[in-house]
N, C-alpha and C positions, 0 to 999 in steps of 0.2 A: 504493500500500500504506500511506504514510505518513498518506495524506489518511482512510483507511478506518480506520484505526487513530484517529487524530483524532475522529472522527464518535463512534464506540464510547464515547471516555470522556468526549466532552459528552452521550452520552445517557447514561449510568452518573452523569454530574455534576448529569445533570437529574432524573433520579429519586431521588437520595439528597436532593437542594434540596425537591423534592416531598413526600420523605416526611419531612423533619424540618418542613417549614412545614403540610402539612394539617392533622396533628392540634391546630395553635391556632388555626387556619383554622376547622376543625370547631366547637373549644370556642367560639370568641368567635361563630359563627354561630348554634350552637344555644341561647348565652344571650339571642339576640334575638328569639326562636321564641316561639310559643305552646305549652303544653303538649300540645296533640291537632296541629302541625304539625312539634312536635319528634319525635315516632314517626311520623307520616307520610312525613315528605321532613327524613329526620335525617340523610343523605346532603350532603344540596343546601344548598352554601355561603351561595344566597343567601336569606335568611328570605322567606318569602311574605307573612306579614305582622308586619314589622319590629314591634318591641314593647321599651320598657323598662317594662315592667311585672314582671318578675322581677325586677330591681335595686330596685324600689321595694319588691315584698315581701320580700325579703329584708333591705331594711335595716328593715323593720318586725318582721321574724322574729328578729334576731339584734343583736345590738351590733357591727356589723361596726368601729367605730372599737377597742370595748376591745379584741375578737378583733385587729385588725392591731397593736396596741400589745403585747398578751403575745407574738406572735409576733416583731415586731421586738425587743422586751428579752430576749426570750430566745436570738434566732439571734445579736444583738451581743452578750451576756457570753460565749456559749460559742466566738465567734467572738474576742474579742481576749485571753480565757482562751488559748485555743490558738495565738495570736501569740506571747503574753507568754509563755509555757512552751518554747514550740518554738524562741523568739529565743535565750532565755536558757540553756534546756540546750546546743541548739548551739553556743553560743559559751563553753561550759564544755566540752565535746569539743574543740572548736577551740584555744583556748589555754591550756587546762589540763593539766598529765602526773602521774597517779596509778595507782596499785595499781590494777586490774582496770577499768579504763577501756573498753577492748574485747569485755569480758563485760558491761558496763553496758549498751554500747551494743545491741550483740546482743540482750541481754533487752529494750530497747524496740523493736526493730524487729518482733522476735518476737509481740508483744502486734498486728500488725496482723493477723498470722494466726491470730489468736483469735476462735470469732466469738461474735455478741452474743450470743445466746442462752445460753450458758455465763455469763458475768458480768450478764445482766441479774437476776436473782434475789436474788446478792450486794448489789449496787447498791439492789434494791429495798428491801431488810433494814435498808442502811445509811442511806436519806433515811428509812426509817421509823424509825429509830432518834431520827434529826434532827430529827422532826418537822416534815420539809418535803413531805410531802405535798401536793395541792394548792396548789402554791407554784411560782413561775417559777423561783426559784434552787434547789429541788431538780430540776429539769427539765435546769438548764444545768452542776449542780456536777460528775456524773460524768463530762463531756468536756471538763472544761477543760485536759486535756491529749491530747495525739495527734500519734503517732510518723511519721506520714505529715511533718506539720509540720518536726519536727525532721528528719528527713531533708534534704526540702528545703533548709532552711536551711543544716544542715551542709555540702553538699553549693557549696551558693554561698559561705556561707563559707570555704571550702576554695581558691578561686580567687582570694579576696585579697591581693595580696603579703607574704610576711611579713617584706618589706623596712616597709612602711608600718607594722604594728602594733610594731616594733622600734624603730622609729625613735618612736614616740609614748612606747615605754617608757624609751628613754632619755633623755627631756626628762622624764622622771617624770609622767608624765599619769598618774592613775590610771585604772583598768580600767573604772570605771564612765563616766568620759568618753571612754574609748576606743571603748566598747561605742553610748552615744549617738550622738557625735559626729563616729565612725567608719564604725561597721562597721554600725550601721544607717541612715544617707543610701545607703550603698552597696548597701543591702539591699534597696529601698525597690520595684523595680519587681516582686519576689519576694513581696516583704509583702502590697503592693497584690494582686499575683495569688491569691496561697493565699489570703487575708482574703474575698477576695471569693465564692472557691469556699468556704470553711468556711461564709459567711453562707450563701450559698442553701442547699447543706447542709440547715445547722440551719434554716431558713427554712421545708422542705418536711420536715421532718421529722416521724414520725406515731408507730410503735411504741413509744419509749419515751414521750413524752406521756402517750401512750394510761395506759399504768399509771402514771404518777403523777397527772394531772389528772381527778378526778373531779369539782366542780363546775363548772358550766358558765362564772362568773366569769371561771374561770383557763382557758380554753378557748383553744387558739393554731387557727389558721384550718385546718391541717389535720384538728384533731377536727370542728371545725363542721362541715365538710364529710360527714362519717359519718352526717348527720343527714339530707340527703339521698341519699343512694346506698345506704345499710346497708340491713338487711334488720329493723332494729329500730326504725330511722324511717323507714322505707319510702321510696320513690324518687321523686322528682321531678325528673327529667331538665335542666329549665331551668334550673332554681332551683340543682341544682349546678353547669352550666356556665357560670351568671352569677359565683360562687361559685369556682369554678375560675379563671375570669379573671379578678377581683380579686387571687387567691393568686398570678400569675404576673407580676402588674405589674412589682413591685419589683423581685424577680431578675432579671426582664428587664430594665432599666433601668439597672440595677448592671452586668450583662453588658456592656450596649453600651457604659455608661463607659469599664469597664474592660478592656475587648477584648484591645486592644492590651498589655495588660501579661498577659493570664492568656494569648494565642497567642502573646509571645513568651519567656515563662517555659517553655511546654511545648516549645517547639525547641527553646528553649536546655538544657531537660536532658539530652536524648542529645549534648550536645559537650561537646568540656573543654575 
């Protein structure tokens, strides 16, 4: 019974491994395809006749260096934006005691269950005010904060002794070398984990872009890609799965660094 039970969740382990590895299986095959074998046998992992010739036109079609550069500055500001906010509030929850601190807190967590479409209009109103319109730093300035973050954080900071932060205040350390020298080394495999999931995040990110970046310039790699697939610059199949798997590089890479630190930040949130 035991062995039959066994059997059942290596095949349930082998088909969830299946279906999260196909679909880049699929992408990275059919950017090696020909156009007229990419809808023939767009199925079939292995190209019939292997080809980089989309990669070459495509880098003739597009800037793909400036395209990866607005998308890297833009997924890193909004990415250490929301470190530097979520380090800093939490650890003002944490060791701070003021009038309506718990209504504070409340109203940020609240702001996750808000969804974008409600405040993207505001938002819009207010980079046009700014006149950051096609600009990376109106792209990244509306998320430089987020409540998801601060949770976290507070949440690990919480676990700290408050024999340790005591004992720093009694030698008069001040708070800002406590917050340094302390409590973020202590922080550091949490940082590394959320940092990494914010990047890709903002990495892969399309809909807000989308309304602020209108020249092509300021394009971050998710718009480019609308140029193949959309129904306004018509579809070319290869050309965005060559395109596709350029976009997936880096996330991916960042993932495998960081593995170890984003699998064991996520177990370690359901213990205390």
């Amino acid at each position: 019974m035991l062995k039959k039970k066994l059997n059942l969740w290596h095949v349930l382990l082998i088909i969830i491994i299946l279906g999260a590895i196909f679909p880049i299986l699929f992408m990275v095959s059919n950017s090696f395809k020909t156009l007229r074998d990419s809808y023939g046998t767009m199925l079939n992992l292995i190209p019939l006749h292997p080809t980089f010739e989309n990669y070459s036109l495509l880098n003739k079609q597009v800037n793909l260096l400036g395209l990866t550069w607005n998308t890297f500055l833009m997924a890193t500001m909004v990415t250490v934006g929301k470190l530097l906010t979520g380090l800093l509030t939490a650890y003002a929850f944490r060791s701070y005691q003021f009038k309506g601190k718990m209504l504070i807190y409340l109203i940020f967590v609240s702001t996750i269950f808000v969804p974008f479409t409600i405040v993207m209009i505001p938002n819009y109103l207010v980079i046009s005010k700014l006149n950051l319109l096609n600009n990376i730093i109106g792209v990244a300035l509306p998320q430089l904060c987020d409540a998801t973050g601060i949770m976290i954080f507070l949440k690990t900071m919480e676990k700290i002794p408050n024999s340790l932060i005591d004992a720093a205040k009694i030698d008069n350390i001040p708070n800002r070398k406590i917050f340094f020298n302390i409590v973020v080394p202590i922080l550091k495999p949490s940082i590394v984990s959320v940092g990494a999931i914010f990047f890709i995040n903002s990495w892969n990110e399309y809909v807000w872009p989308t309304l602020i970046l209108k020249d092509k310039s300021s394009f971050t790699l998710p718009l480019a890609l609308q140029n193949y697939i959309s129904s306004e610059g018509g579809t070319n199949f290869p050309l965005a799965m060559a395109l596709s798997t350029i976009m997936v590089v880096l996330p991916l890479i960042i993932y495998l660094i960081f593995q170890k630190y984003i699998l064991n930040s996520i177990s370690n949130s359901g213990l205390k």
